[in-house]
N, C-alpha and C positions, 0 to 999 in steps of 0.2 A: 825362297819364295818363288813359286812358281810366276812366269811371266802373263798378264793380263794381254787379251786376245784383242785385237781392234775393234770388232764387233761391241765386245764390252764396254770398249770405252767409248766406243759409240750413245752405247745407250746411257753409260755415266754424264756423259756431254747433256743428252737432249735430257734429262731426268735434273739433273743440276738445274737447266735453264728455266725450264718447267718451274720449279719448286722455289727458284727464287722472286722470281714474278709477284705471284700472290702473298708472298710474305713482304715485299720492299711496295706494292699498294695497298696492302692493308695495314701497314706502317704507314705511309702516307694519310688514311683515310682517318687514320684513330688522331695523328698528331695534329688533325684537321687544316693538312694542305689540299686537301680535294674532297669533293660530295659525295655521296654512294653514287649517283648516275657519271660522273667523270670518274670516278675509280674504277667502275665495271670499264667504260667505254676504255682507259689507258690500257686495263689489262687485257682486255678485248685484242684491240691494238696489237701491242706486245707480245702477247703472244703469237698471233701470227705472224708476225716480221721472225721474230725470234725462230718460231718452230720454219717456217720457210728459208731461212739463212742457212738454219744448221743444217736440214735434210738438205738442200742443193749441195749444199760441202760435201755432206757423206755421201751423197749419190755418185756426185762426181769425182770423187775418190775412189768411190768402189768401181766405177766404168775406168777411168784411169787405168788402173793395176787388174781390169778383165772379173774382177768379181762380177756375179749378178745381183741385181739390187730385188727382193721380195717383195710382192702388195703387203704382206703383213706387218716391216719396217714401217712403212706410212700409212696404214691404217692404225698402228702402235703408235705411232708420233701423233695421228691426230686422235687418238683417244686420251694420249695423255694432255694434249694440249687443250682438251676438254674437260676433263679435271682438272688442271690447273685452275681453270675458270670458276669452275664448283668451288674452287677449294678459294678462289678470289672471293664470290659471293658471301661464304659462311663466314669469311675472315673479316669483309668490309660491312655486312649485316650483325657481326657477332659484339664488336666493339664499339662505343659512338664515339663519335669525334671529340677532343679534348682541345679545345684552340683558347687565347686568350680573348675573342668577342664573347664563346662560349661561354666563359667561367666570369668574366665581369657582370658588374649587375648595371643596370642603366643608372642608377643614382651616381656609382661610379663615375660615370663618363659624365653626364647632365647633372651638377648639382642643385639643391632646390635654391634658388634665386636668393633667399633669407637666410642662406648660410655663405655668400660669397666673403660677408667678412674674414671668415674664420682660412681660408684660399691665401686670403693674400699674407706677403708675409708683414713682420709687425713692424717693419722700418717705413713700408708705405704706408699701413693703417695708421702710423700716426702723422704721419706727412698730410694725409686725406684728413684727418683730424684738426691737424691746422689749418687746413684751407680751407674748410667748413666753418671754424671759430671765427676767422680774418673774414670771410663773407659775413657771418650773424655783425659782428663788432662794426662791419662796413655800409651797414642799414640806417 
């Protein structure tokens, strides 16, 4: 197997970092820990931290060891960092959130006032039972 070139793995690095982004907030967005407007905004975010960490590494890697560093490396990093974002959008636009407020219904959580009997359990309803009898019998 022939030996993979720096430069390649250069661009393994920023393409890996890129492509995880969008997929670990649009997981986020679907298991409904964040909204679409904080999803865009995190990955917004992120990826520029992210794509600004890696290219200062590899720049200053390549100056390091006398390489010259190309506009077209960082115009490539920020195009890909620009699709990453597309590919956030479609990803957090394409799925709705699935969360447990989502899928509960409001009876759920509020029940109707005339079923609290049926809530409690049966060792207190008849406890409540007695001390309603002991008031009527205490009149």
């Amino acid at each position: 197997m022939a030996p993979v070139s720096r430069k390649t793995l250069d661009w393994i690095m920023l393409v890996s970092g890129d492509v995880t982004v969008p997929v670990v907030i649009s997981w986020e967005h679907h298991a409904g820990e964040a909204t679409s407007k904080v999803a865009l905004l995190i990955a917004f975010f992120s990826l520029v931290v992210l794509n600004v960490v890696i290219v200062r590494a590899i720049l200053s890697r390549r100056k390091r060891s006398g390489e010259g560093s190309s506009r077209g490396f960082i115009l490539a990093a920020v195009g890909l960092a620009l699709l990453a974002e597309l590919l956030t959008s479609v990803g957090v636009f394409s799925f709705e959130p699935t969360s447990v407020a989502a899928t509960t219904s409001i009876s759920e959580v509020w029940p109707d006032p005339n079923q609290t009997e049926q809530i409690r359990p049966p060792r207190k309803q008849v406890r409540r039972e007695q001390l309603l009898a002991y008031e009527i019998n205490s009149l």
